[in-house]
C-alpha positions in Angstrom: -2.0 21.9 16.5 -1.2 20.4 12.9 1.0 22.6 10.9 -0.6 25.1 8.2 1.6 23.7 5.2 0.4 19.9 6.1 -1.8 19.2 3.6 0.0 17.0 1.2 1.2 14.9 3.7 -2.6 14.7 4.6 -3.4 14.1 1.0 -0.5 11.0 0.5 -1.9 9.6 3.7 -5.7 9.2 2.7 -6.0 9.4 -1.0 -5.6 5.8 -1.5 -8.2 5.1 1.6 -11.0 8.2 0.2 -11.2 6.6 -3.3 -11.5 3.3 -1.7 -14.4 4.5 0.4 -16.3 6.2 -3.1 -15.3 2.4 -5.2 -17.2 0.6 -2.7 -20.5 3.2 -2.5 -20.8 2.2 -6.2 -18.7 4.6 -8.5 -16.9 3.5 -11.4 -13.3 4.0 -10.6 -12.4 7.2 -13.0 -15.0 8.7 -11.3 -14.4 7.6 -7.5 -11.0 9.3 -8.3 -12.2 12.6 -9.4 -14.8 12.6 -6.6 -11.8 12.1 -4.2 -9.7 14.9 -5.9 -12.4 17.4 -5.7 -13.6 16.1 -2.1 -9.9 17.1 -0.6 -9.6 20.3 -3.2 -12.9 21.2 -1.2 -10.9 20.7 2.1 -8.2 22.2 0.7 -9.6 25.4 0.2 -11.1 25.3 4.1 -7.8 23.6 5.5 -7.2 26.6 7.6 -10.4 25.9 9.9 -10.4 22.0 9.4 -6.9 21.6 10.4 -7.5 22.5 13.6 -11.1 19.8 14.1 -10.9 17.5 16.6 -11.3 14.8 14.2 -10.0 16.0 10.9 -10.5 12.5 9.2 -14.6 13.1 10.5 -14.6 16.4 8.6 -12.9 15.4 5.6 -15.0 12.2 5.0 -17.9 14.6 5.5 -16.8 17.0 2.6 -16.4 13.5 0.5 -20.1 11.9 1.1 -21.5 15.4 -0.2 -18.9 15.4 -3.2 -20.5 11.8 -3.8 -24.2 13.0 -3.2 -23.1 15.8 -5.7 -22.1 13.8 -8.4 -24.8 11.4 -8.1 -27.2 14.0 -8.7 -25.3 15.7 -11.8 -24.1 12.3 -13.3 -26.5 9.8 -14.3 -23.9 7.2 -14.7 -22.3 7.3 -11.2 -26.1 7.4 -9.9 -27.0 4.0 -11.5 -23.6 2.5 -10.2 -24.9 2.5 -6.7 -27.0 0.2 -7.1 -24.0 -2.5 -7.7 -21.0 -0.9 -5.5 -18.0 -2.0 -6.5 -18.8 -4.3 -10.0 -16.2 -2.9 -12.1 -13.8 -2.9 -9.9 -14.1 -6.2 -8.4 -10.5 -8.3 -8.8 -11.8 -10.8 -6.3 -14.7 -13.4 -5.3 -14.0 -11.4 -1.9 -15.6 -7.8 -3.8 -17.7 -9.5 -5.8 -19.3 -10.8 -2.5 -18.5 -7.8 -0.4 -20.8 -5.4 -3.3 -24.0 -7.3 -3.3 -23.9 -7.4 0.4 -23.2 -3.7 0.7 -25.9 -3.2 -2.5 -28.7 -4.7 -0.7 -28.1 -2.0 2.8 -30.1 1.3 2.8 -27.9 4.5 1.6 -27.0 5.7 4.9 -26.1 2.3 6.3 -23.9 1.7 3.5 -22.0 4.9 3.8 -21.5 3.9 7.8 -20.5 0.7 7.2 -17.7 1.6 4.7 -16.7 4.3 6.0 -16.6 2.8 9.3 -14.2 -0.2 7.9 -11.6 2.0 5.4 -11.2 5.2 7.8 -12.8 4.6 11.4 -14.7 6.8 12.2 -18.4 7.7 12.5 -20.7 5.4 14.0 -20.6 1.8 14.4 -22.0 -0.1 11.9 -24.7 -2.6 12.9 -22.7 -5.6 11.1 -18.8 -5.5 12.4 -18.5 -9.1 10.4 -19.6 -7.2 7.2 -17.5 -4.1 8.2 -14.5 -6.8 8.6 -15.4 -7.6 5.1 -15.0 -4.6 3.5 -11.8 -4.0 4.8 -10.3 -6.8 3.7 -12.3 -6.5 0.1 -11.3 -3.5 -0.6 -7.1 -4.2 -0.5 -7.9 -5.6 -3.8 -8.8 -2.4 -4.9 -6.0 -0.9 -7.4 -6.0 2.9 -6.9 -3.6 5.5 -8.4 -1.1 7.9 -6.8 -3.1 11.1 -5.6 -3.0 14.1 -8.1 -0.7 17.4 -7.0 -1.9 19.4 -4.1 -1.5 22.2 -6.4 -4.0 20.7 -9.0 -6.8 19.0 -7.3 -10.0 21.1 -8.3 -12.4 21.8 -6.4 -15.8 21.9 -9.0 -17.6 18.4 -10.7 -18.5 20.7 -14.0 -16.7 23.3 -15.6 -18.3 26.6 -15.0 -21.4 27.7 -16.6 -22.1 23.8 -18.1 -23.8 20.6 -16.8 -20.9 18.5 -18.4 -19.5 16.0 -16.0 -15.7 16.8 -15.0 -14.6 14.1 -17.6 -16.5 15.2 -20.2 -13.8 18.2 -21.0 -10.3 16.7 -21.4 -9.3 20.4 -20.7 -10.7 20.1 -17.2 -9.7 16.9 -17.1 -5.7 17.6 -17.5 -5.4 19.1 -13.8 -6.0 15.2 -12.7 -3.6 13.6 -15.3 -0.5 13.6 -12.9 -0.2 10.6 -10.8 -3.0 8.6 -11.6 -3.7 6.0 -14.7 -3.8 8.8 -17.0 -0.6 9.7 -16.3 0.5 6.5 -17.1 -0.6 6.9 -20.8 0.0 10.1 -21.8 3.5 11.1 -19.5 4.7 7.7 -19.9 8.0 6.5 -21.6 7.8 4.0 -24.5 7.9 0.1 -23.5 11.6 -0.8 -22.6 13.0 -3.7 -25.6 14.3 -6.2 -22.8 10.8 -6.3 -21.6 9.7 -8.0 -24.6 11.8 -11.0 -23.6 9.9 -14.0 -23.7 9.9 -16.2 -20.6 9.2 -19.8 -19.9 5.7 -21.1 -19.3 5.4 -22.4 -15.4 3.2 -24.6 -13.7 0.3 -23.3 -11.9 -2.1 -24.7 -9.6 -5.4 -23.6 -8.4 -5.1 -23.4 -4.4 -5.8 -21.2 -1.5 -3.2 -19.7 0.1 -3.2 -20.1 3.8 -1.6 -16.9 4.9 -3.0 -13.3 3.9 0.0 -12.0 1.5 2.0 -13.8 -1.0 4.9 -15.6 -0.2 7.9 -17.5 -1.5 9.3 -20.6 -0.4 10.8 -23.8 -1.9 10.5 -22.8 -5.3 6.8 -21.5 -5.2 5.3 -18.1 -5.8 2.0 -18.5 -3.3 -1.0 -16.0 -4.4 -4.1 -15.5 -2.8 -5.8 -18.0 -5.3 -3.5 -20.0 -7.2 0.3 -21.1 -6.7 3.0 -20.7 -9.4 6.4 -22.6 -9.7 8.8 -19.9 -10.1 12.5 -20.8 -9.0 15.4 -18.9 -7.9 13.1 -15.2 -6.4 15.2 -13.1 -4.0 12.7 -9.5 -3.9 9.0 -9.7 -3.6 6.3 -7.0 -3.7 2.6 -7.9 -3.7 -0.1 -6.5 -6.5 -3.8 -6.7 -6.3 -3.3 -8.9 -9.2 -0.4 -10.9 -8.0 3.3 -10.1 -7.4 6.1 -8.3 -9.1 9.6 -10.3 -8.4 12.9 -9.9 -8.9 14.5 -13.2 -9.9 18.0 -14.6 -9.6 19.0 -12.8 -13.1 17.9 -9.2 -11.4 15.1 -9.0 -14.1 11.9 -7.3 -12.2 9.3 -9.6 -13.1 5.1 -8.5 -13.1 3.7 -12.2 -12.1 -0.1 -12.3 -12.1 -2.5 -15.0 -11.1 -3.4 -16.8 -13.8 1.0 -17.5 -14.3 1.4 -14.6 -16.9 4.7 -12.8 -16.4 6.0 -9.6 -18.2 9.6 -8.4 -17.8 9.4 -5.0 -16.6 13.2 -4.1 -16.2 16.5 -5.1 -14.4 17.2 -4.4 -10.6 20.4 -2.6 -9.1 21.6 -6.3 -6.9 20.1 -5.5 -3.2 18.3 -2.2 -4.1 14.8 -3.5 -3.2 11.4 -3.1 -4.4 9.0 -0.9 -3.3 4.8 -0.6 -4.2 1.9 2.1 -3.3 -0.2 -0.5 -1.0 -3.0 -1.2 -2.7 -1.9 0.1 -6.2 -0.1 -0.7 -9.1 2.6 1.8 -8.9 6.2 -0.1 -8.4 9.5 1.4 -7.9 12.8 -0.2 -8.3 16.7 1.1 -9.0 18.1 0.1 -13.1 21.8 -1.0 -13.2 22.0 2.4 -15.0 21.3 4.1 -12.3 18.0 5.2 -13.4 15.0 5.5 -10.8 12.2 3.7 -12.2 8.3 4.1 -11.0 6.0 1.8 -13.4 2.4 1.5 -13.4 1.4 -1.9 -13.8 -2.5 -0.8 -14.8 -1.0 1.3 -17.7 1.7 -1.1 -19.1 4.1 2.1 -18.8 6.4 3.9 -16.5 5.1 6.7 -15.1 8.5 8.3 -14.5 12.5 6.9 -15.3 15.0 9.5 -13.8 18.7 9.2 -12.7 18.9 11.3 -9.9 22.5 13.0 -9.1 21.6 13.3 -5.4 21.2 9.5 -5.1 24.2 6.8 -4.5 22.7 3.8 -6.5 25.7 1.6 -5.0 25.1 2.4 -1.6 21.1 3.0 -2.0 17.9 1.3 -1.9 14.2 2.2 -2.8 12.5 2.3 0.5 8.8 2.8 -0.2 6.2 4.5 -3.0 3.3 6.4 -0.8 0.9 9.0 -2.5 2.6 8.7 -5.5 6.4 9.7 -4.8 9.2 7.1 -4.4 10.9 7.1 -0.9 15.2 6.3 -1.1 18.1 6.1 0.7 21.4 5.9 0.3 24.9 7.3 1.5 24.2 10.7 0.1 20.7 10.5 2.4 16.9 10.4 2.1 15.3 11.3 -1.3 11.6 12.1 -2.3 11.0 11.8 -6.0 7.7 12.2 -8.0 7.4 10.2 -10.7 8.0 12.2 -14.1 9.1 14.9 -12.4 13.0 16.3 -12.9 12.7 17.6 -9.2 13.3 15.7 -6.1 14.4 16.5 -2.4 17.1 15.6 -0.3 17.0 15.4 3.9 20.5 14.1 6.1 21.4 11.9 7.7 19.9 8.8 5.4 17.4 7.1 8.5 14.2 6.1 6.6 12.7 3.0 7.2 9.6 2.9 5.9 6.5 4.9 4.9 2.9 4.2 4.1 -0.5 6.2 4.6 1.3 9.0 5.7 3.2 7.6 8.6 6.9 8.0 8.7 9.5 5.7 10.0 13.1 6.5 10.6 16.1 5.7 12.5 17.7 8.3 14.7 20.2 6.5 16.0 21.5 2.5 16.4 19.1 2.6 19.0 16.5 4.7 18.7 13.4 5.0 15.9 11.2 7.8 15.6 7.4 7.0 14.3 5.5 10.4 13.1 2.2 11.2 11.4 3.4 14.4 10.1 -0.4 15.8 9.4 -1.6 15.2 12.7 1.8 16.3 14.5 2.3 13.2 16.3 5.3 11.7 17.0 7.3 9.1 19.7 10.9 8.2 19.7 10.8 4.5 20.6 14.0 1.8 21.2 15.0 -0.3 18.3 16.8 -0.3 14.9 14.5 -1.7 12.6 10.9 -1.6 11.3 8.0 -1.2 9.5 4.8 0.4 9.0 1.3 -1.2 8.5 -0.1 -0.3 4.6 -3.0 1.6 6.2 -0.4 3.9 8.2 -1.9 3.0 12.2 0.2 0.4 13.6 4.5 0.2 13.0 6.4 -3.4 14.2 9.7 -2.7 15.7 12.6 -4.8 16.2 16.2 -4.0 18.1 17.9 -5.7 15.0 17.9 -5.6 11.3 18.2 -9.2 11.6 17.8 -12.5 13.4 15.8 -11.6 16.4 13.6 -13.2 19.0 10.2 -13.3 18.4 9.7 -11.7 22.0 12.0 -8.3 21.2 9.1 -7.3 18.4 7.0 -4.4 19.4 3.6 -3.4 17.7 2.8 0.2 17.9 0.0 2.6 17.9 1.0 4.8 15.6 -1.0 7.7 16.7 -0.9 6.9 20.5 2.6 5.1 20.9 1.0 2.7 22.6 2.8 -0.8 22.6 0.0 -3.3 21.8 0.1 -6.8 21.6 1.6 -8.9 19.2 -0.2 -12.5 20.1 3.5 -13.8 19.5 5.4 -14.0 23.2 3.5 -14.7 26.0 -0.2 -14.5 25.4 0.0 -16.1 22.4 1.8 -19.1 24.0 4.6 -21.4 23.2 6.2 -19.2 21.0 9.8 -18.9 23.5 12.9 -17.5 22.0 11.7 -18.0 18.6 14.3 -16.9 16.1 11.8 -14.1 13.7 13.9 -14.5 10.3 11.1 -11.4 8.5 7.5 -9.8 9.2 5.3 -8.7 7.0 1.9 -6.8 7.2 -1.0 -8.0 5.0 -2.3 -5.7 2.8 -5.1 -5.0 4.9 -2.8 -3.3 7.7 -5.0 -6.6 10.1 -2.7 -8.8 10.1 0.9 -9.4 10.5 2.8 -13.2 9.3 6.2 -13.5 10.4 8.5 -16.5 9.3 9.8 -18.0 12.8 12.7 -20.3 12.8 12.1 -22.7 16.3 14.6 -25.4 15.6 17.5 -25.9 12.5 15.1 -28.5 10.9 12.0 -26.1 10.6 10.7 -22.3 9.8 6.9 -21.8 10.5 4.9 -19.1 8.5 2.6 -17.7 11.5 0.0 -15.0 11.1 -1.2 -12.8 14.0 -4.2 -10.5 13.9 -3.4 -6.8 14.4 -3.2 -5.9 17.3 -3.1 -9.4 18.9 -5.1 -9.6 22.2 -4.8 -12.7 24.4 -4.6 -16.6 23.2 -5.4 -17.3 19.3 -4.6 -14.7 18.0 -1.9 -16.2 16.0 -2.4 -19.3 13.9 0.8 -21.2 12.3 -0.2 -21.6 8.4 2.6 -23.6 7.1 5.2 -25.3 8.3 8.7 -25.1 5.6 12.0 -27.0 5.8 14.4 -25.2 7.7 17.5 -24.5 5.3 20.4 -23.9 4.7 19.8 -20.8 2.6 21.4 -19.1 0.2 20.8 -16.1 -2.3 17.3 -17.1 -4.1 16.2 -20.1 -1.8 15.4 -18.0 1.4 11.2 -17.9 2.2 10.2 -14.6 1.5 7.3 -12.4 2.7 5.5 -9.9 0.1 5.6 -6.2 1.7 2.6 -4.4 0.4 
């Protein structure tokens, strides 16, 4: 049984996916948001009886297709958007694709087909190519960090008027924190050194043939275009590109068309960290100072030096539902973004964190994976790790670094189930294939590793997730093997 108190680690673990699902029936995105908010201050309210539903995603999605019937009927704008899901919100030739396919279906087969691809569950759609589609459409889809449990409301209107909830910017102040808005009115004023002007680079108009961006040879790859960009030792992918930290420590925003604003200065080996699928980045300031910016707003949503965190020893570990996930010496920190308050939890273990799904090390041996909502949890061998951006699988390793391609371990994350990888074995000739980093796409269906197989040579291989049987990896570029040093190493984007 799911604890009574678990709600906001339901709500960081499905906001981003619920919003997702209302962008791609046809809402504009301020109001897929609000939908979303009141959908799960509905569930909320009845979390005492749904907690304990066989399939609580099932109930939750329910509450949120009559929140989006609801809002159709009371606002004329969010009606007419149906009938072009996802226009404003397309960032892609994928969504822009993926809408008029999904315009042209019948209501209800719409509704099954995304909500079939973005949460699984409900019946399957009659079109798995187009449900493939959407899911990997819709991890173009910027989304804000979820509002407070405290403050998600749980009414379209304010009482006694037909007004739309963002007609009345009173109303509309319970949804400020952690989304765009929040951005704008909490956020601190632009930072002088981010004003410096930086060189124009080259960029070319390619595809890129694995499903993140990557670094390697002195080229930032996108999903569209390539940009020469020398000396990048940190790397975070954006819908809209990548956000870098170069050999200076300055965390660079780099989008697609070769644009790039300085966005701050990086503590030296303190990492980068994004909300998959949204513009919300984190990183450690040589002052000390946590930052968490939104990219969409131009501002930071929160800067905060935080006494229980050792910035020497520390790093930024991941943003999910809004909150910034550290560790350092002192232990693991959770910090919301323009808030003075933040937690503490010993001993420091965290590895990762995404949709919900927590990753942390117990030991130099042993990892525990939980979904905290569900109250599911497996203690597993290794020492390393990571979890998929949609929360469902987590890739193991016994070492932080340098292992064999045949020592990785995809997991179920709700089952604990060992799945395939499509690396060792079934995949082939992969042997004792030295894995130098893996990274999931932003889909959470893929996973790309960077393989070293001889000193000459370091493949870029991508495996579908999970990896049944032969072809399910494919090797997408083949780079020269090294020597590396500090900002010449490939790098894979985590997202």
């Amino acid at each position: 049984m799911r604890a009574a108190d678990d709600f906001p680690d339901y709500l960081a673990a499905r906001w981003t996916t619920l919003v997702r699902v209302v962008l791609l029936l046809g809402a504009p995105r301020p109001v897929a948001e609000q939908v979303a908010a009141v959908a799960l201050g509905r569930a909320r309210r009845d979390w005492r009886a749904l907690r304990t539903a066989a399939d609580l995603d099932a109930e939750v999605v329910e509450v949120l297709l009559a929140t989006w019937a609801d809002a159709r009927r009371h606002q004329p704008d969010a009606a007419a958007a149906v009938e072009a899901p996802a226009v404003e919100t397309a960032a892609s030739e994928d969504l822009d694709r993926v809408g008029r396919r999904l315009g042209a279906l019948p209501g209800a087969e719409r509704e099954q087909t995304v909500v079939s691809a973005l949460v699984g569950t409900g019946a399957v759609p009659a079109d798995p190519a187009l449900e493939e589609e959407v899911r990997r459409a819709a991890a173009d889809l910027l989304v804000g960090g979820p509002p407070p449990a405290d403050s998600l409301p749980t009414r379209l209107r304010p009482p006694r008027t037909g007004r739309w909830l963002a007609a009345g910017a009173a109303v509309l102040a319970l949804l400020v924190a952690a989304t765009y808005v929040l951005g704008v009115v909490r956020g601190d004023p632009p930072d002088p050194d981010r004003e410096e002007r930086l060189p124009a680079v080259t960029v070319r108009r390619e595809a890129n043939p694995a499903p993140l961006a990557w670094w390697a040879d002195g080229v930032l790859h996108l999903p569209r275009t390539s940009v020469e960009l020398p000396g990048v030792i940190d790397l975070v992918e954006v819908p809209d590109g990548a956000v870098v930290t170069d050999e200076d420590h300055r965390v660079v925003h780099v989008r697609s068309d070769g644009g790039r604003t300085v966005l701050g200065r990086q503590v030296p080996g303190s990492g980068l960290a994004v909300e998959p699928g949204a513009a919300l980045v984190a990183w450690v300031e040589p002052e000390h100072d946590v930052v968490l910016h939104d990219l969409a707003a131009g501002r930071d949503v929160g800067r905060h030096t935080l006494d229980i965190f050792d910035a020497d020893s520390g790093r930024v570990v991941a943003v999910d539902g809004g909150a910034v996930l550290l560790t350092s010496s002192f232990g693991d920190v959770r910090w919301l973004g323009g808030s003075a308050v933040s937690a503490i939890e010993q001993p420091p273990v965290l590895l990762d964190r995404a949709a919900g799904t927590v990753l942390t090390r117990l030991d130099g041996r042993r990892l525990r994976m939980q979904q905290p909502f569900f109250s599911v949890g497996f203690t597993v061998r290794g020492r390393a790790g990571q979890v998929s951006p949609d929360g469902r699988h987590v890739l193991t390793a016994p070492t932080t670094v340098g292992g064999p391609a045949s020592a990785l371990r995809l997991r179920d994350a709700a089952t604990g189930r060992v799945l395939a990888t499509g690396l060792a074995g079934d995949a082939g000739d992969t042997g004792d294939a030295v894995v130098l980093a893996s990274a999931f796409g932003a889909s959470g269906r893929t996973l790309t590793h960077l393989l070293r197989r001889s000193p000459e040579a370091v493949e870029l291989v991508t495996c579908r997730v999970p990896g049944p049987g032969r072809g399910a990896c494919r090797v997408d570029a083949t780079l020269d093997g090294g020597p590396y040093g500090v900002g010449s190493a490939p790098l894979l984007a985590t997202s």
